[in-house]
C-alpha positions as CSV (number, residue, x, y, z in Angstrom):
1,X,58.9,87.6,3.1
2,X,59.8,91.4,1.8
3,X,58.5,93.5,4.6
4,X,58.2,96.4,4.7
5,X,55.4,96.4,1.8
6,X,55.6,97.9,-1.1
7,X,53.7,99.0,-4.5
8,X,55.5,95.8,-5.8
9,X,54.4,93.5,-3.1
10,X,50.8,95.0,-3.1
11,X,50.8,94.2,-6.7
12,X,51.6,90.9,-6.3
13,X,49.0,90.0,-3.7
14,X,46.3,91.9,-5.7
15,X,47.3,89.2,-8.5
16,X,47.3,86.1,-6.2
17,X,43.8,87.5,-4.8
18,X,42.5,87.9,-8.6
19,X,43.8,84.2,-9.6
20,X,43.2,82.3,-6.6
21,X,46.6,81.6,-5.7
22,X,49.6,81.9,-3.0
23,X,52.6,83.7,-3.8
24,X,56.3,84.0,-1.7
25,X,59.3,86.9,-2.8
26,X,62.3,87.4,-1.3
27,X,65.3,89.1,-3.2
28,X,67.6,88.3,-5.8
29,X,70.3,88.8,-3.9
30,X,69.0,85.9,-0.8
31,X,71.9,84.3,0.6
32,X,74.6,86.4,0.1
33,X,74.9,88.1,2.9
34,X,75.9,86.2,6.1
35,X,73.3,88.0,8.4
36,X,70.3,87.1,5.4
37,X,67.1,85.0,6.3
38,X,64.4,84.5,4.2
39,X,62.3,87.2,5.2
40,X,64.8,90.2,5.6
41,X,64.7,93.4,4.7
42,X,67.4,93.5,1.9
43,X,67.5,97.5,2.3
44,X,66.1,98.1,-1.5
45,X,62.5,98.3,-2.6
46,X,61.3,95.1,-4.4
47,X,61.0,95.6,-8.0
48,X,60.1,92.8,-10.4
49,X,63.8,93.2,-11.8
50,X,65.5,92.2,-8.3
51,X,62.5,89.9,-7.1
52,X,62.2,85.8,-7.1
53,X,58.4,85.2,-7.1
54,X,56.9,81.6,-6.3
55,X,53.6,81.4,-7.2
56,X,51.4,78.7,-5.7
57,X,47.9,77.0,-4.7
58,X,46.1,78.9,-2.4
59,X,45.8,76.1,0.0
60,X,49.7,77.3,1.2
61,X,49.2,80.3,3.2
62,X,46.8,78.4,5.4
63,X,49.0,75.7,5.9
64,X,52.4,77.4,6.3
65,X,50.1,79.2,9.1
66,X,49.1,75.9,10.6
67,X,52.7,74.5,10.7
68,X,54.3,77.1,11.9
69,X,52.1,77.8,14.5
70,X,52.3,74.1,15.6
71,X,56.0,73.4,15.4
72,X,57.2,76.8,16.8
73,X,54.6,77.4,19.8
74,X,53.3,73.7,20.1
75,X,49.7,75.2,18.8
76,X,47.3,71.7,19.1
77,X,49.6,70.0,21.6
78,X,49.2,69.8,25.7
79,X,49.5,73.1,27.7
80,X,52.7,71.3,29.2
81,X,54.4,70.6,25.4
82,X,53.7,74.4,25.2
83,X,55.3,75.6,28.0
84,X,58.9,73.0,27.5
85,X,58.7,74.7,23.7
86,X,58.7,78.1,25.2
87,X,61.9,77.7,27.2
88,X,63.9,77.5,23.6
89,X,66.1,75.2,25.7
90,X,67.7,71.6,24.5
91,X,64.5,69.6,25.8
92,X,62.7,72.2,23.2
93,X,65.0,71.3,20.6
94,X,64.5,67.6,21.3
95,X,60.9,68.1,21.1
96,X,60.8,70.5,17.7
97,X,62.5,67.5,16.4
98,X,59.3,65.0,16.9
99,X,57.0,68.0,16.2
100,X,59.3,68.3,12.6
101,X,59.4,64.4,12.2
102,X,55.4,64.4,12.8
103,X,55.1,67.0,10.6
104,X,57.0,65.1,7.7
105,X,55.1,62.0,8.1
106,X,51.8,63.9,7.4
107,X,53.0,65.0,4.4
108,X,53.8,61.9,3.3
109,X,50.3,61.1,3.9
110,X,48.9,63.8,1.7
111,X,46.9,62.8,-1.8
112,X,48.1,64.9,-4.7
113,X,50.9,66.8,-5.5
114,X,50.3,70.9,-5.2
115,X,49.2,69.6,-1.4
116,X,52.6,67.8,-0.6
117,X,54.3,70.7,-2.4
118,X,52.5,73.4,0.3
119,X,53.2,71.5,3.2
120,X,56.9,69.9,2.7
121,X,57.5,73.6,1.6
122,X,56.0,75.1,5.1
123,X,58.0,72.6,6.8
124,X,60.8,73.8,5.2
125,X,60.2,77.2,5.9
126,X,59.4,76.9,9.4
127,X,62.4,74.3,10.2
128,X,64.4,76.9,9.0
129,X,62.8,80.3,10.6
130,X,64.9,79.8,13.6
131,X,67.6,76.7,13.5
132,X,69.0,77.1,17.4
133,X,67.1,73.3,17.2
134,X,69.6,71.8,15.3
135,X,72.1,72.4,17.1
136,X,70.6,72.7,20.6
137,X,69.7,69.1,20.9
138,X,70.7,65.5,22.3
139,X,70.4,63.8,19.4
140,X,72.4,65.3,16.2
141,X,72.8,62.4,14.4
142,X,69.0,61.9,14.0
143,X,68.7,65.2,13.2
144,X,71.0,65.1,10.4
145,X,68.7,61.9,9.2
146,X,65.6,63.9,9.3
147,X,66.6,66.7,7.4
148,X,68.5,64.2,4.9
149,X,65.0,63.0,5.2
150,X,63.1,66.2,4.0
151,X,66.0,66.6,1.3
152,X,65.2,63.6,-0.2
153,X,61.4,63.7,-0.2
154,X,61.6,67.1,-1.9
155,X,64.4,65.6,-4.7
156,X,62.7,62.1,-5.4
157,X,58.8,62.8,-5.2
158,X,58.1,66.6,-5.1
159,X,60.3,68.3,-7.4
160,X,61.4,64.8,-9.9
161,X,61.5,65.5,-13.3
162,X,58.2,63.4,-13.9
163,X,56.5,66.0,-11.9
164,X,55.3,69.1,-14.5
165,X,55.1,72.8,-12.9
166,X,51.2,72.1,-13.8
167,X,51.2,69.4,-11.7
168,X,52.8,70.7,-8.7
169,X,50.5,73.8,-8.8
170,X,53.4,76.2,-9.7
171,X,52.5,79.6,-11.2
172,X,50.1,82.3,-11.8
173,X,48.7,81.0,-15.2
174,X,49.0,78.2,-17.6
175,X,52.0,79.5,-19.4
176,X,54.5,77.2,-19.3
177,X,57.5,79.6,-19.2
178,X,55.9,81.7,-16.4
179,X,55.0,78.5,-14.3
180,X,58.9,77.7,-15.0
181,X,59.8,80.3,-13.6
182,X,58.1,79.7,-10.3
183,X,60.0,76.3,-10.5
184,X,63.4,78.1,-10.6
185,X,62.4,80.5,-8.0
186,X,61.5,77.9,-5.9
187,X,65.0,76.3,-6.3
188,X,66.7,79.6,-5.2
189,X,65.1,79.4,-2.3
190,X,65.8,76.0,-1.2
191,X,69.3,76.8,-2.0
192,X,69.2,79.2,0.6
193,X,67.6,76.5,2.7
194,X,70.7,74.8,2.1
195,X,73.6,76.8,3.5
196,X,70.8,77.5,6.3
197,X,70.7,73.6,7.3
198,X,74.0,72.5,6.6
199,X,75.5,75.2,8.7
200,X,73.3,75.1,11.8
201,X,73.9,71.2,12.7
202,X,76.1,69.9,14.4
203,X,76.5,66.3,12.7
204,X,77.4,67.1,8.6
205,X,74.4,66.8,6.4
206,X,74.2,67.5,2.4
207,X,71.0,69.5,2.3
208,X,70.2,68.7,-1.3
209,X,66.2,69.2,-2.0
210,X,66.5,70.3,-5.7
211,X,67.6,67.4,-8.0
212,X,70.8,67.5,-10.1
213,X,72.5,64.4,-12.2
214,X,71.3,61.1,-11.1
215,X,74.4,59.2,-9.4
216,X,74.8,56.4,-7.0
217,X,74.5,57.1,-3.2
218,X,74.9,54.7,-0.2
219,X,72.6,54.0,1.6
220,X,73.9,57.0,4.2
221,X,71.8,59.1,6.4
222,X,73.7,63.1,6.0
223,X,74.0,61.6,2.3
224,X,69.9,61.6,1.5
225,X,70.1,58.2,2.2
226,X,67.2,56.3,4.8
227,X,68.3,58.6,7.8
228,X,67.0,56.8,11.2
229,X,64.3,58.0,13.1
230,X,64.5,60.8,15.4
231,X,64.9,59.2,19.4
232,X,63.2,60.6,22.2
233,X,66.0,61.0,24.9
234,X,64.5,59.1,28.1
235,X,62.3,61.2,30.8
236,X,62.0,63.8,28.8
237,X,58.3,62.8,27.8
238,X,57.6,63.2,23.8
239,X,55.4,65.5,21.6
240,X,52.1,63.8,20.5
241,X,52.9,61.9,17.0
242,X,49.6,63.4,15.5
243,X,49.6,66.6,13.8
244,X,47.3,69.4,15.0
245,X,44.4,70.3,13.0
């Protein structure tokens, strides 16, 4: 995010060096433009006055790296995988599916909650980085139940109200309004995530990763209900269900 650099975005990463920490910008004005993504240029030099910072553990630049090296070029899969991913083509969308889905289950497997928070966020990121998957697929529906899938971890066990901004590993110091506002940064940004998600697939999905007021839900996949598993269209072979390390 906010490229070209700046004296504002050197700044920042002289502070994240200093404190040990990972931090993500983007602008203010992310998502109201229909040709924005979350690392374009938004024509205007970042300033701390027009600037959303996220600041977080350190561990998340290496593993946004990781992902998105694995589910976008196959990086720690067969030279074959690679070559099917390469074609962007519906059996590559069928297969960045399983890669995604693998990639979920591994953070459900994680121990503590600043790790779950790097990885479901790199996930995020990179599921969203180019979306031609969601809709350039044979299975939509399970699709729509794995990104309901991802909405709902993020709601119910990354970002629930039981889980501090200390806790998560959220800011660049202890001060609990500054680590706040990390928090809120972070919930522009998966807004944008939102309107990203929910218009790229084909079968209708609510996208919601940042919780709001508790209410009922049934038990519906596109509703953040228990979505099914994504299915592996026959001959087509599938992506290994490890991750790569």
């Amino acid at each position: 995010m906010g490229a070209p650099r700046s004296p504002f975005a050197d700044l920042l990463q002289a502070r994240a060096d200093a404190e040990g920490k990972a931090q993500l910008f983007f602008s203010k004005t992310l998502g109201t433009r229909d040709s924005d993504s979350d690392d374009s240029d938004s024509g205007e030099e970042e300033t701390a006055d027009n600037t959303h910072v996220v600041w977080l553990p350190a561990e998340y630049k290496r593993v946004e790296e990781r992902v998105r090296r694995h589910c976008l070029y196959g990086e720690g899969e067969t030279e074959r995988l690679k070559a099917r991913i390469s074609l962007g083509s519906t059996d590559a969308g069928n297969l960045k599916a399983e890669i995604f889905e693998a990639e979920l289950e591994s953070v459900k497997r994680l121990r503590g909650l600043p790790s779950k928070l790097c990885a479901l966020l790199a996930l995020t990121k990179t599921m969203c980085t180019d979306t031609y998957w969601m809709h350039d697929n044979e299975v939509p529906e399970e699709i729509a139940g794995l990104m309901a899938d991802v909405a709902k971890y993020w709601r119910t066990v990354v970002l629930t109200a039981k889980n501090g901004d200390g806790a998560l590993g959220l800011g660049l110091t202890d001060d609990p309004a500054e680590r706040a506002r990390s928090r809120e940064a972070l919930g522009h940004l998966l807004r944008f995530y939102k309107k990203r998600v929910e218009e790229a697939c084909h079968c209708p999905v609510k996208f919601n990763c940042v919780p709001g007021p508790s209410r009922k839900r049934r038990g519906c996949a596109s509703d953040g209900g228990t979505p099914a598993k994504v299915a592996r269209p026959a001959g087509r072979g599938a992506a290994a269900s490890g991750v790569a390390k």
